[in-house]
PDB file of N, CA, C and O in Angstrom, chain B, residues numbered from 101:
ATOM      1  N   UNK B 101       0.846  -1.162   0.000  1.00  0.00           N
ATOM      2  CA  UNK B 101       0.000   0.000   0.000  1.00  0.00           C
ATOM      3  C   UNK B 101       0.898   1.234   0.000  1.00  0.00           C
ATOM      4  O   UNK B 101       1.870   1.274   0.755  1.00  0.00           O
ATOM      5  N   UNK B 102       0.537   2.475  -1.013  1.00  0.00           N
ATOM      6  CA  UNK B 102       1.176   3.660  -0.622  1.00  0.00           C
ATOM      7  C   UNK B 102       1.152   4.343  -0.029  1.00  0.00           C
ATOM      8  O   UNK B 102       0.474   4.055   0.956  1.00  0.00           O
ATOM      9  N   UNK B 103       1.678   5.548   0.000  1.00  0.00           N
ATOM     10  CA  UNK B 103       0.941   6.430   0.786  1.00  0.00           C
ATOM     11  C   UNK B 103       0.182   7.252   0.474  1.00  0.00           C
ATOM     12  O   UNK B 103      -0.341   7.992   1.306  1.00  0.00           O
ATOM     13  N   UNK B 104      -0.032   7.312  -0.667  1.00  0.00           N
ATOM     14  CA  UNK B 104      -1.260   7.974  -1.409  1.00  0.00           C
ATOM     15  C   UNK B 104      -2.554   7.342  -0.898  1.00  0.00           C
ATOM     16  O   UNK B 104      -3.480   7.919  -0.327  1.00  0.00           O
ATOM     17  N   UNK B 105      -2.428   5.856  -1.256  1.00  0.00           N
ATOM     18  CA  UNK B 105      -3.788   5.375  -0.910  1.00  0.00           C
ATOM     19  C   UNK B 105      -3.890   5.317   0.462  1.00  0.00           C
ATOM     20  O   UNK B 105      -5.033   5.224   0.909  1.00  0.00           O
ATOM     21  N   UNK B 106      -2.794   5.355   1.385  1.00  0.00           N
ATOM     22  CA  UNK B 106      -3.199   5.731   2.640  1.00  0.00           C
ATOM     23  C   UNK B 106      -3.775   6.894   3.054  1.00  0.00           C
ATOM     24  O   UNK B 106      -4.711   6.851   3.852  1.00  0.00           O
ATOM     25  N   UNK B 107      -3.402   7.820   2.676  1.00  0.00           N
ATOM     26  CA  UNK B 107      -3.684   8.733   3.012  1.00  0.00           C
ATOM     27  C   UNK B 107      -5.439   9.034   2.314  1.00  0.00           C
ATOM     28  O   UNK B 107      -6.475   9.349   2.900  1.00  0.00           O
ATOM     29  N   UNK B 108      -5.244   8.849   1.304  1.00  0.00           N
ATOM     30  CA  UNK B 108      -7.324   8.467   0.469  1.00  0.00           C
ATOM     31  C   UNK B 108      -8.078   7.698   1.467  1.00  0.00           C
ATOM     32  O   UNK B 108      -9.254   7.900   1.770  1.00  0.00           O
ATOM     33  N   UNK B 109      -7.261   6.752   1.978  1.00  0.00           N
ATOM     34  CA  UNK B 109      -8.437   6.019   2.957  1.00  0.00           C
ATOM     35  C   UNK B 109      -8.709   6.640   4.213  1.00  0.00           C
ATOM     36  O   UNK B 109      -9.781   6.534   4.810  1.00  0.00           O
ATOM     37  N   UNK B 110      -7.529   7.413   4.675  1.00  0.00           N
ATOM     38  CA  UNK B 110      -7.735   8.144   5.862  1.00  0.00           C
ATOM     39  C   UNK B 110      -8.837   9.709   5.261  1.00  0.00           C
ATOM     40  O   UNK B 110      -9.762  10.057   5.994  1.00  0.00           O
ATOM     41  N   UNK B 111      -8.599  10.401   4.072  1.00  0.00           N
ATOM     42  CA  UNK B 111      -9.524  10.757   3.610  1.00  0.00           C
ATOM     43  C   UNK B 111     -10.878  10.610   4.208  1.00  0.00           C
ATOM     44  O   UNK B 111     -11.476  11.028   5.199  1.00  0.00           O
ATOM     45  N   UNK B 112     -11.132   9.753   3.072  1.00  0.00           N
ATOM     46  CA  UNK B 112     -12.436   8.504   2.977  1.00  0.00           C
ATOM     47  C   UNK B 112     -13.307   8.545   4.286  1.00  0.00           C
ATOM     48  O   UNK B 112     -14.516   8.737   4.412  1.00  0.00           O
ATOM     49  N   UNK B 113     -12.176   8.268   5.368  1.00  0.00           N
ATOM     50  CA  UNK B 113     -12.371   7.903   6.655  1.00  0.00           C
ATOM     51  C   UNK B 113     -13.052   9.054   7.300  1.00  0.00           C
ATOM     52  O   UNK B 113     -14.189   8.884   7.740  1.00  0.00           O
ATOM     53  N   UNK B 114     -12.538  10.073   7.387  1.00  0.00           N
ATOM     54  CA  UNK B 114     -12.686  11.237   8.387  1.00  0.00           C
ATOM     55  C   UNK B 114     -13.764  11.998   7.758  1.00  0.00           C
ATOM     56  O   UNK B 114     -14.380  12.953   8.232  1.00  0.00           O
ATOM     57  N   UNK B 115     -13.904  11.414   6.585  1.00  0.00           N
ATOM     58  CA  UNK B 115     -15.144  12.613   5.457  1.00  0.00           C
ATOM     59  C   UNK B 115     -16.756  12.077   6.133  1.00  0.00           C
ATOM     60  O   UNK B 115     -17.687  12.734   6.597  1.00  0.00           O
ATOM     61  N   UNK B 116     -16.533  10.354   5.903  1.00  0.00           N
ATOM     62  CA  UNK B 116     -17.569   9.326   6.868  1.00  0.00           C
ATOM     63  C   UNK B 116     -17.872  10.126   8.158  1.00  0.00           C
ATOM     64  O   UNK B 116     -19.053  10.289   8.467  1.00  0.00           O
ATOM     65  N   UNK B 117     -17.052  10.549   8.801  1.00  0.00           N
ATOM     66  CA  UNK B 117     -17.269  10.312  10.474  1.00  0.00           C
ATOM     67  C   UNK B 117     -18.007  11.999  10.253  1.00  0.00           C
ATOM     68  O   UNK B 117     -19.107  11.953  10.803  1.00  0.00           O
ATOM     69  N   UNK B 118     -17.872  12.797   9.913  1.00  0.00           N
ATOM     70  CA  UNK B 118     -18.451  14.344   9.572  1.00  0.00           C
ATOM     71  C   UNK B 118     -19.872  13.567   8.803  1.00  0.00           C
ATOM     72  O   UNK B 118     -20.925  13.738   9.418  1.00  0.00           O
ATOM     73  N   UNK B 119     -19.938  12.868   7.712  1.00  0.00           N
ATOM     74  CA  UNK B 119     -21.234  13.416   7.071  1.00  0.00           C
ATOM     75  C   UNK B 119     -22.123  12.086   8.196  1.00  0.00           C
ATOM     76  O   UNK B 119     -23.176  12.430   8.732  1.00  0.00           O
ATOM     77  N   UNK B 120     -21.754  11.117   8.360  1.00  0.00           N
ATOM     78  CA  UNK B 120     -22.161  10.362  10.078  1.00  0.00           C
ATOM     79  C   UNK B 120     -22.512  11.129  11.204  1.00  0.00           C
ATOM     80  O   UNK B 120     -23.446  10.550  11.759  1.00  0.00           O
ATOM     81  N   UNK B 121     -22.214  12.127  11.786  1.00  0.00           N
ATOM     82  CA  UNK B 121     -22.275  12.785  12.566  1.00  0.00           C
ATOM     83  C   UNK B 121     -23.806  13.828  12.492  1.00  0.00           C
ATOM     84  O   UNK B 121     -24.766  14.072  13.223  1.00  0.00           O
ATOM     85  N   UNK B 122     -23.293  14.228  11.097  1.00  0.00           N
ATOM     86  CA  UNK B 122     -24.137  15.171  10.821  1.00  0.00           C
ATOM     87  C   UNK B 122     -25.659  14.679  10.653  1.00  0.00           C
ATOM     88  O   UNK B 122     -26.617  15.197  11.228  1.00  0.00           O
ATOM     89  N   UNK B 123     -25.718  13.521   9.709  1.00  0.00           N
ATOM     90  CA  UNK B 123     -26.841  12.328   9.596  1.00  0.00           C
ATOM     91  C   UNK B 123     -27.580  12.285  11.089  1.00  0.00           C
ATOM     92  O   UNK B 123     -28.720  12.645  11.379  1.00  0.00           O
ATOM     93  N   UNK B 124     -26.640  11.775  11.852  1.00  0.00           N
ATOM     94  CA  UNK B 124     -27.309  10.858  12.599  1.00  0.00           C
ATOM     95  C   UNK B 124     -27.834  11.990  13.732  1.00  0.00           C
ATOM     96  O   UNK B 124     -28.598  11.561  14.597  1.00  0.00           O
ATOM     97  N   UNK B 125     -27.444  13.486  13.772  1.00  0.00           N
ATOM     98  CA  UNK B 125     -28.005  14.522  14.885  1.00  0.00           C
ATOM     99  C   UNK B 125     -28.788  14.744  14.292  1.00  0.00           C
ATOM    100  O   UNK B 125     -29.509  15.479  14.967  1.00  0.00           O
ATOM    101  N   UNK B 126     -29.288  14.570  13.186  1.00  0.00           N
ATOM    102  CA  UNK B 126     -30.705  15.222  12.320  1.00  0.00           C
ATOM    103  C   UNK B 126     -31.625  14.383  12.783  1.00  0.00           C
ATOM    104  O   UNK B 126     -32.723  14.940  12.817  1.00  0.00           O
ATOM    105  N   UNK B 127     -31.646  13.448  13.097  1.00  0.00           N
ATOM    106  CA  UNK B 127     -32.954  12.179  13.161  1.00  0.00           C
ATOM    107  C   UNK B 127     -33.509  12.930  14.143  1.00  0.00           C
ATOM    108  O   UNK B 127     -32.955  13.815  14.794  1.00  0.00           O
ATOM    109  N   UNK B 128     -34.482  12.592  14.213  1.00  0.00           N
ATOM    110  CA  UNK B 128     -35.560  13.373  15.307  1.00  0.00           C
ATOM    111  C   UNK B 128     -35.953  12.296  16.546  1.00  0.00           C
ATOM    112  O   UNK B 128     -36.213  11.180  16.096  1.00  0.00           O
ATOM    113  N   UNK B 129     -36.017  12.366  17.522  1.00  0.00           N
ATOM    114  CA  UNK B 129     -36.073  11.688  18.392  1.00  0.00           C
ATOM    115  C   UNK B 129     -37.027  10.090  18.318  1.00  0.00           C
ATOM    116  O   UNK B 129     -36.598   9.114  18.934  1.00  0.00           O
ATOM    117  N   UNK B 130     -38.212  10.016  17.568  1.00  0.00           N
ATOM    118  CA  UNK B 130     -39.210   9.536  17.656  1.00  0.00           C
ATOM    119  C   UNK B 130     -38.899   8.293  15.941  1.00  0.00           C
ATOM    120  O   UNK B 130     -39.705   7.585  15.337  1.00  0.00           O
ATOM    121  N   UNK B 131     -37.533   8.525  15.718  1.00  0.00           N
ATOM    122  CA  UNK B 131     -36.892   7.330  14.934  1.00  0.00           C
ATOM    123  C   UNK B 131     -35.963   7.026  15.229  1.00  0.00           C
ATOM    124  O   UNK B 131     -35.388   6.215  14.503  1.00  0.00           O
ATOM    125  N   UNK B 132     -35.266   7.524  16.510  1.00  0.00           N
ATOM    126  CA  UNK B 132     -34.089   6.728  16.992  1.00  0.00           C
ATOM    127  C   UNK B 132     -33.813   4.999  17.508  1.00  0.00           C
ATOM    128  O   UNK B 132     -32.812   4.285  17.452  1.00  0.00           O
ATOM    129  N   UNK B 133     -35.270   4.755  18.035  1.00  0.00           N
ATOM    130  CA  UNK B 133     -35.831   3.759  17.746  1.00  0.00           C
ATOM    131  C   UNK B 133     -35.311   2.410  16.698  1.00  0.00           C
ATOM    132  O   UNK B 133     -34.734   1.332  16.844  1.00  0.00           O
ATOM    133  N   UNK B 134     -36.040   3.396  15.330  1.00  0.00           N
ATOM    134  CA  UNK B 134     -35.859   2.148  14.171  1.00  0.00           C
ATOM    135  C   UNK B 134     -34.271   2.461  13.568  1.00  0.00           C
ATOM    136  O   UNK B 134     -33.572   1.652  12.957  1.00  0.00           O
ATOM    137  N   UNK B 135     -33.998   3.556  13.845  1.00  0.00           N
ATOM    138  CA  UNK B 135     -32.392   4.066  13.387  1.00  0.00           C
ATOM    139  C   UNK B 135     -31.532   2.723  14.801  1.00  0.00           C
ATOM    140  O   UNK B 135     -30.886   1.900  14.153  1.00  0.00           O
ATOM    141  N   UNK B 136     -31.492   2.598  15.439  1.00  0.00           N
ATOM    142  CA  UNK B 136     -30.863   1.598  16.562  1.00  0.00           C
ATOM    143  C   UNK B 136     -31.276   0.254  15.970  1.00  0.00           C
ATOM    144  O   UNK B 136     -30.481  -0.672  15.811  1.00  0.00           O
ATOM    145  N   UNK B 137     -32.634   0.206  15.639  1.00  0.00           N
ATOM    146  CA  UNK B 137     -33.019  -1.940  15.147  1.00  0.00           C
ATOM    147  C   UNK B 137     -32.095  -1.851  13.967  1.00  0.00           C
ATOM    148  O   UNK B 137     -31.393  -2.843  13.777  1.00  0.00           O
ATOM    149  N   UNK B 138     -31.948  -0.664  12.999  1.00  0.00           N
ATOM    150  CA  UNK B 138     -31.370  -1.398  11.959  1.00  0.00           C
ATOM    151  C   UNK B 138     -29.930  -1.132  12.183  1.00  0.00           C
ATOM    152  O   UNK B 138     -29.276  -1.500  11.208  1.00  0.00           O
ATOM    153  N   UNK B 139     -29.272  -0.663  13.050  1.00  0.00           N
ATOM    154  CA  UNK B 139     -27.835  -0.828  13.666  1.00  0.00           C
ATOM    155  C   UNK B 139     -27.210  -1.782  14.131  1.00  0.00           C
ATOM    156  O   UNK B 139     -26.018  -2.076  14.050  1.00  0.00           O
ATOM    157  N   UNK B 140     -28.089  -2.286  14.647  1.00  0.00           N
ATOM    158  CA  UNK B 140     -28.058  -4.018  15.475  1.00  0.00           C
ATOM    159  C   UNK B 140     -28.714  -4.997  14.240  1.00  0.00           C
ATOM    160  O   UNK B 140     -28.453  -6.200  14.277  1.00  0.00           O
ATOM    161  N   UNK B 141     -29.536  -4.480  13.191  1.00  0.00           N
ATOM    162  CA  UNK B 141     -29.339  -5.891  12.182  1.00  0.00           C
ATOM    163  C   UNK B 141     -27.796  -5.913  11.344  1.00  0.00           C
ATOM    164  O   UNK B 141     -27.125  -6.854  10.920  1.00  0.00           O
ATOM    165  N   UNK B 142     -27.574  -4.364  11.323  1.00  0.00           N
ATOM    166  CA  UNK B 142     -25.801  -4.260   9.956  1.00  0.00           C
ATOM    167  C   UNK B 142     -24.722  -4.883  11.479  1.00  0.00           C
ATOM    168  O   UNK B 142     -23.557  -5.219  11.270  1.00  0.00           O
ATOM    169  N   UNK B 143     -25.277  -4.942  12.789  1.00  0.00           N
ATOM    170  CA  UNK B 143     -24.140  -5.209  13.843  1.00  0.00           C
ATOM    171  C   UNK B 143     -24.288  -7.383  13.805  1.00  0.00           C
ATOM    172  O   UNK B 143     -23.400  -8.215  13.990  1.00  0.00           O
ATOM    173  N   UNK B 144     -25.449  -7.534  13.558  1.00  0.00           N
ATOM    174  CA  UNK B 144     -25.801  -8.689  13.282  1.00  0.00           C
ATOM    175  C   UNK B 144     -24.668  -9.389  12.080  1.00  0.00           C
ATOM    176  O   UNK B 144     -23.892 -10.338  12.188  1.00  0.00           O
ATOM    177  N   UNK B 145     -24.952  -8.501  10.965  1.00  0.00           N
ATOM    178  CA  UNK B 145     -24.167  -9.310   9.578  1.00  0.00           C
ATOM    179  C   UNK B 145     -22.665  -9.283   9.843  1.00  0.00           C
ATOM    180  O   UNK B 145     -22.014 -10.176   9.301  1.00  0.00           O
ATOM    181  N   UNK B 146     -21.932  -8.276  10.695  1.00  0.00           N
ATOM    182  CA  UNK B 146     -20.709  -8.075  11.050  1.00  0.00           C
ATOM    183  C   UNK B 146     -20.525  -8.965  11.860  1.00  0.00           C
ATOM    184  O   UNK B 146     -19.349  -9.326  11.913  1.00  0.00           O
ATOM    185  N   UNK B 147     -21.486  -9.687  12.795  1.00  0.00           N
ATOM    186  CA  UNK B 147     -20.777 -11.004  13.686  1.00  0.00           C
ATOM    187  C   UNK B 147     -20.580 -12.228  12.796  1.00  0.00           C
ATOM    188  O   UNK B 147     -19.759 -13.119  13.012  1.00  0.00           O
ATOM    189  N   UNK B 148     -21.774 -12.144  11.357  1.00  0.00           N
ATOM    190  CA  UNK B 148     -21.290 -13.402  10.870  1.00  0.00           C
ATOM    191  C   UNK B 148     -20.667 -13.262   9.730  1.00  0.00           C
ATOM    192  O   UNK B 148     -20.688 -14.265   9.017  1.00  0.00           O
ATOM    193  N   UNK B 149     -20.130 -12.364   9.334  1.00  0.00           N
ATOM    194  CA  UNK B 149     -18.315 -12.264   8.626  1.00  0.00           C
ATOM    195  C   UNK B 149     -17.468 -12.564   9.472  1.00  0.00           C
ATOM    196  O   UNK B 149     -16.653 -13.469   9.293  1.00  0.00           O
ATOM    197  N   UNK B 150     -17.540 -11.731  10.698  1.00  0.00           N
ATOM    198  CA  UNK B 150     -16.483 -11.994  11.874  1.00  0.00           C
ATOM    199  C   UNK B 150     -16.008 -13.385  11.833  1.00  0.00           C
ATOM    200  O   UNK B 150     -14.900 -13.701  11.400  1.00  0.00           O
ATOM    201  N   UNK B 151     -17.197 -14.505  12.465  1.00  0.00           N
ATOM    202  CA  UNK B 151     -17.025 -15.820  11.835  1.00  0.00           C
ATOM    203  C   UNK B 151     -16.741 -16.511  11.460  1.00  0.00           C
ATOM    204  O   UNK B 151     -16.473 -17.593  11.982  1.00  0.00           O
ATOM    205  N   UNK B 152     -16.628 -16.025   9.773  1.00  0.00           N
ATOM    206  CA  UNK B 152     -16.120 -16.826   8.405  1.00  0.00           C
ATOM    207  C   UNK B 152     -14.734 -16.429   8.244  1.00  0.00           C
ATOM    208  O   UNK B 152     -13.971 -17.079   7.529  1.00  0.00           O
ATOM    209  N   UNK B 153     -14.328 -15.254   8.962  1.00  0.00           N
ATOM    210  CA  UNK B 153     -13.295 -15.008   9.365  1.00  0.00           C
ATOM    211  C   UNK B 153     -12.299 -15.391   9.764  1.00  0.00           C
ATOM    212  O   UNK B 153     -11.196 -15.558   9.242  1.00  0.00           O
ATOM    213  N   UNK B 154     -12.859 -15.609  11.165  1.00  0.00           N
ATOM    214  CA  UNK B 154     -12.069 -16.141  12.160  1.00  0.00           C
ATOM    215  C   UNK B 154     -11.905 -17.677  11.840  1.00  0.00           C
ATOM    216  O   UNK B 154     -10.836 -18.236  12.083  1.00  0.00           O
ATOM    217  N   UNK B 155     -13.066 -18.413  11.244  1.00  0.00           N
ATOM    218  CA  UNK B 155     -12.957 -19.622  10.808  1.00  0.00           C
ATOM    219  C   UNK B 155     -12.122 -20.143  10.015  1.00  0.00           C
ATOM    220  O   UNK B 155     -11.533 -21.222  10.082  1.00  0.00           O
ATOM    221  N   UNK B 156     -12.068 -18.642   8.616  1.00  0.00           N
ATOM    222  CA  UNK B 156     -11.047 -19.547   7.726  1.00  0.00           C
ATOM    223  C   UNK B 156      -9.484 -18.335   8.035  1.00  0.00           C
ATOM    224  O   UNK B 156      -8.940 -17.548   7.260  1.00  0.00           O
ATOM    225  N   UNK B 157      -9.159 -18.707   9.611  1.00  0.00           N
ATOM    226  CA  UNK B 157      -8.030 -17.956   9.492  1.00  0.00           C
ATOM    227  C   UNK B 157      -6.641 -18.545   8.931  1.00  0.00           C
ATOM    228  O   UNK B 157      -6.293 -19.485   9.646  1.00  0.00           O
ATOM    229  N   UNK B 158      -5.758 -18.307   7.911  1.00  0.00           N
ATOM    230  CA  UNK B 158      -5.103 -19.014   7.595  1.00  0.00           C
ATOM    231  C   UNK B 158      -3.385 -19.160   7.841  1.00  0.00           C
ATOM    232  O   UNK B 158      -2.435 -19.780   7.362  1.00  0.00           O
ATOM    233  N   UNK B 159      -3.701 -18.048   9.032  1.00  0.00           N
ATOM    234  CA  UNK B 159      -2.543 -17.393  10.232  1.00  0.00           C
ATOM    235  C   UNK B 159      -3.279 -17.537  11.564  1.00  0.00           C
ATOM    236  O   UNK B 159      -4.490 -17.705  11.707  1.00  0.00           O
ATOM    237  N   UNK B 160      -2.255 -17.434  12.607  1.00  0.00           N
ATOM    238  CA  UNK B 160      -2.948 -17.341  13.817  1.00  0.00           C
ATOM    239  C   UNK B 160      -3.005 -15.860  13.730  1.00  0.00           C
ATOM    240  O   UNK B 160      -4.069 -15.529  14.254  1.00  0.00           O
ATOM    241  N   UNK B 161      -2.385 -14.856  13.330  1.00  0.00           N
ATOM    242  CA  UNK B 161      -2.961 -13.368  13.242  1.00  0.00           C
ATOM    243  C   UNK B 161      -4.195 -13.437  12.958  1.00  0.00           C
ATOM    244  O   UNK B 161      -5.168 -12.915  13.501  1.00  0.00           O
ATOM    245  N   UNK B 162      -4.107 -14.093  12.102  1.00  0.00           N
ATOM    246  CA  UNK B 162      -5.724 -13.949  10.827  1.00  0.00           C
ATOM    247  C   UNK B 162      -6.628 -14.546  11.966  1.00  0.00           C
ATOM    248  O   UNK B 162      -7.607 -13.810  12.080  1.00  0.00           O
ATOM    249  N   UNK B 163      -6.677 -15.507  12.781  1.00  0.00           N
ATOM    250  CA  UNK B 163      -7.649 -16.386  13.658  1.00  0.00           C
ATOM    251  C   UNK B 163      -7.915 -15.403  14.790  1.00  0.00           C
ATOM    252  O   UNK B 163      -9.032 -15.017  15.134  1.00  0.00           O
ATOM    253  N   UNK B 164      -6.856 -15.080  15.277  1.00  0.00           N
ATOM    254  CA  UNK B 164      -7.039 -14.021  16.385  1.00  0.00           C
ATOM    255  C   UNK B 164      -7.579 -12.827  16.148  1.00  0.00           C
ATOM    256  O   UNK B 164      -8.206 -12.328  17.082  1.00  0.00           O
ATOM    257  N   UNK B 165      -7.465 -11.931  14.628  1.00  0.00           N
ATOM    258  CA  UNK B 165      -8.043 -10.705  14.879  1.00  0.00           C
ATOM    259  C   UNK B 165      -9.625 -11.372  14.362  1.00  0.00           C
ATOM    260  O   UNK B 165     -10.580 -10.721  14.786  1.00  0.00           O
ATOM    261  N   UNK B 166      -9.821 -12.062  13.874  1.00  0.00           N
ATOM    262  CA  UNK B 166     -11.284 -12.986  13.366  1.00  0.00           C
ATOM    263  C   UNK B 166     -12.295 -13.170  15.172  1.00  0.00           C
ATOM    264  O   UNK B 166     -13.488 -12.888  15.288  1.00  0.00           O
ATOM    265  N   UNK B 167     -11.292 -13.750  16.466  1.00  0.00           N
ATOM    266  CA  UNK B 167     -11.575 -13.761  17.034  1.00  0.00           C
ATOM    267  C   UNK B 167     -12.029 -12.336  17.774  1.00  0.00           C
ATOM    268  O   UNK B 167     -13.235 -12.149  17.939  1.00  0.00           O
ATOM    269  N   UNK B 168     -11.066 -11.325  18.224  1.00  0.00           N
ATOM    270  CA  UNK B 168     -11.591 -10.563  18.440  1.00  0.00           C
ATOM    271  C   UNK B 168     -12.407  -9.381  18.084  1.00  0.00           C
ATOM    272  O   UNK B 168     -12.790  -8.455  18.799  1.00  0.00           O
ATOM    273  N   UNK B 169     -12.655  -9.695  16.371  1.00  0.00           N
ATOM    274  CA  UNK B 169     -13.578  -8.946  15.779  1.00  0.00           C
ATOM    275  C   UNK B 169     -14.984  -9.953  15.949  1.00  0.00           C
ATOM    276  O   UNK B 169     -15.803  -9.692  15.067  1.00  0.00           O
ATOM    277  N   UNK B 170     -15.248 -10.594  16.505  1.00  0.00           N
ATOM    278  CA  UNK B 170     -16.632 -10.948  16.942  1.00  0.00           C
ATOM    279  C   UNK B 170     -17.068 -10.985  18.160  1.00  0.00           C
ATOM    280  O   UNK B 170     -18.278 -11.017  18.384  1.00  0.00           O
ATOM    281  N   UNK B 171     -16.086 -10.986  19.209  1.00  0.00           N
ATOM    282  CA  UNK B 171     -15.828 -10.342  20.613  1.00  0.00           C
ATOM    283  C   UNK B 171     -16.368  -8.886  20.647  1.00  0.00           C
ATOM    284  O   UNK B 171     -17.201  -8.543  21.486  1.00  0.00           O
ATOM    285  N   UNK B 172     -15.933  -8.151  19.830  1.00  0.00           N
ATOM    286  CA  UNK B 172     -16.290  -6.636  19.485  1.00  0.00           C
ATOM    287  C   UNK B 172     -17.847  -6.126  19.035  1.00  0.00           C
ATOM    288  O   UNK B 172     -18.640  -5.261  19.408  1.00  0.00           O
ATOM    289  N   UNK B 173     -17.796  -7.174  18.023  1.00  0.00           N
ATOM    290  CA  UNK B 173     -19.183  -6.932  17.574  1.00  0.00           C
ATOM    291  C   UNK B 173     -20.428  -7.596  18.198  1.00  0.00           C
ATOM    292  O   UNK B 173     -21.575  -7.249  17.918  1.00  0.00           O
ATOM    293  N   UNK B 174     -20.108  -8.596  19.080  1.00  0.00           N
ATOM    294  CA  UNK B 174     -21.032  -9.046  19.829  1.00  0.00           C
ATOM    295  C   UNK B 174     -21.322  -7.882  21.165  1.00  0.00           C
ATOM    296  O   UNK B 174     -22.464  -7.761  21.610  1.00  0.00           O
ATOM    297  N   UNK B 175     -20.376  -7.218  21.624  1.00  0.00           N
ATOM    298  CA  UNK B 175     -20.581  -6.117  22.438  1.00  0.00           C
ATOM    299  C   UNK B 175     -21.350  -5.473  21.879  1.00  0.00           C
ATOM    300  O   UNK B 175     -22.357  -5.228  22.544  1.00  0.00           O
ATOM    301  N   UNK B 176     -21.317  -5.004  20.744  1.00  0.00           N
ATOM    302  CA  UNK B 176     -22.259  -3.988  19.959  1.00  0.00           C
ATOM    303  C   UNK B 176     -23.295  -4.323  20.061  1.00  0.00           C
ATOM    304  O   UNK B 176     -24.226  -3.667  20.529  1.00  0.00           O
ATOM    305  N   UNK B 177     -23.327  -5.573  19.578  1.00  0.00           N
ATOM    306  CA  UNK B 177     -24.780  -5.970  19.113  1.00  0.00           C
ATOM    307  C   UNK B 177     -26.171  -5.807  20.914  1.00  0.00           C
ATOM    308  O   UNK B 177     -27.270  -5.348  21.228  1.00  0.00           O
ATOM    309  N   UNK B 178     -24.823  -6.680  21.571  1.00  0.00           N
ATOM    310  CA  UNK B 178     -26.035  -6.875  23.073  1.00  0.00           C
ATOM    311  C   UNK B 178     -26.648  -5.229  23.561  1.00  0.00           C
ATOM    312  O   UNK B 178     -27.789  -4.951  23.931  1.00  0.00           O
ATOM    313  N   UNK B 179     -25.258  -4.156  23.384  1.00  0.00           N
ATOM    314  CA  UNK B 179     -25.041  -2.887  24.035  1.00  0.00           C
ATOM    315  C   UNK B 179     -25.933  -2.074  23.529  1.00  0.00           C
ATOM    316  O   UNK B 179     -26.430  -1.201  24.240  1.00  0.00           O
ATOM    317  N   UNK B 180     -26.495  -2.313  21.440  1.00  0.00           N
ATOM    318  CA  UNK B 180     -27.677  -2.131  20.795  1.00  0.00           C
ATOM    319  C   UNK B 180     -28.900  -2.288  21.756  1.00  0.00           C
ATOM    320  O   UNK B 180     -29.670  -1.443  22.213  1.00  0.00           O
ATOM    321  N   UNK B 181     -28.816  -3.873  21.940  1.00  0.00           N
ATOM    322  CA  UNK B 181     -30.400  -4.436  21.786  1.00  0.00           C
ATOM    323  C   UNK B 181     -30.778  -3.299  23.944  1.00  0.00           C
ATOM    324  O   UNK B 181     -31.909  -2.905  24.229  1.00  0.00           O
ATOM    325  N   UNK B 182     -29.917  -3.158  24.634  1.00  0.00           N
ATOM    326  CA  UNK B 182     -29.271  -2.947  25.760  1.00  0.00           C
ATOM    327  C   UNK B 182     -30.233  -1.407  25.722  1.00  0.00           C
ATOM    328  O   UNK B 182     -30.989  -1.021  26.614  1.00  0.00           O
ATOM    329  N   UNK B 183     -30.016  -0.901  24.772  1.00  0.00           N
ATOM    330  CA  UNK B 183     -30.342   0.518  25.024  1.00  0.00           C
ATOM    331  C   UNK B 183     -31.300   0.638  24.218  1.00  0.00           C
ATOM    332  O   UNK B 183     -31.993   1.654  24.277  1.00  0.00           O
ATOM    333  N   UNK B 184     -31.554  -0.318  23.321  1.00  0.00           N
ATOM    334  CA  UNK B 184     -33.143   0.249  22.834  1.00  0.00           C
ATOM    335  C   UNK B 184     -34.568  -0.245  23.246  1.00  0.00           C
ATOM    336  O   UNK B 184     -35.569   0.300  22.780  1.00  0.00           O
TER     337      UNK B 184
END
């Protein structure tokens, strides 16, 4: 990877977290609701990549970050269902 495209993804990255920000203070109280169920269904599909992941790790790096990327996202998911 260069540093061009590093630097595009860090781009990419920080442009997300502004127009995210901005999105998600607009919702009006009385859909935060269904804005949270469908957070916890995209937190749902991320535990089962995590998974297929961690399953077909073909390093113990690869097994371990597989592992603790479903460790992670299972927090999400309960910490979702937790607060809505």
């Amino acid at each position: 990877m260069s540093v061009a495209d590093l630097l595009l993804f860090v781009t990419v990255f920080v442009l997300a977290l502004f127009v995210g920000y901005e999105v998600i203070t607009k919702v009006p109280p009385t859909l935060h609701t269904p804005l949270m169920s469908g957070s916890n269904a995209i937190s749902g599909i991320t535990i089962l990549g995590s998974v297929v992941i961690a399953g077909r790790g073909e390093t113990a790096l690869g097994a371990l970050l597989g592992v603790v990327a479903v460790i992670l996202a299972t927090i999400n998911v309960v910490g979702g269902f937790v607060v809505t």
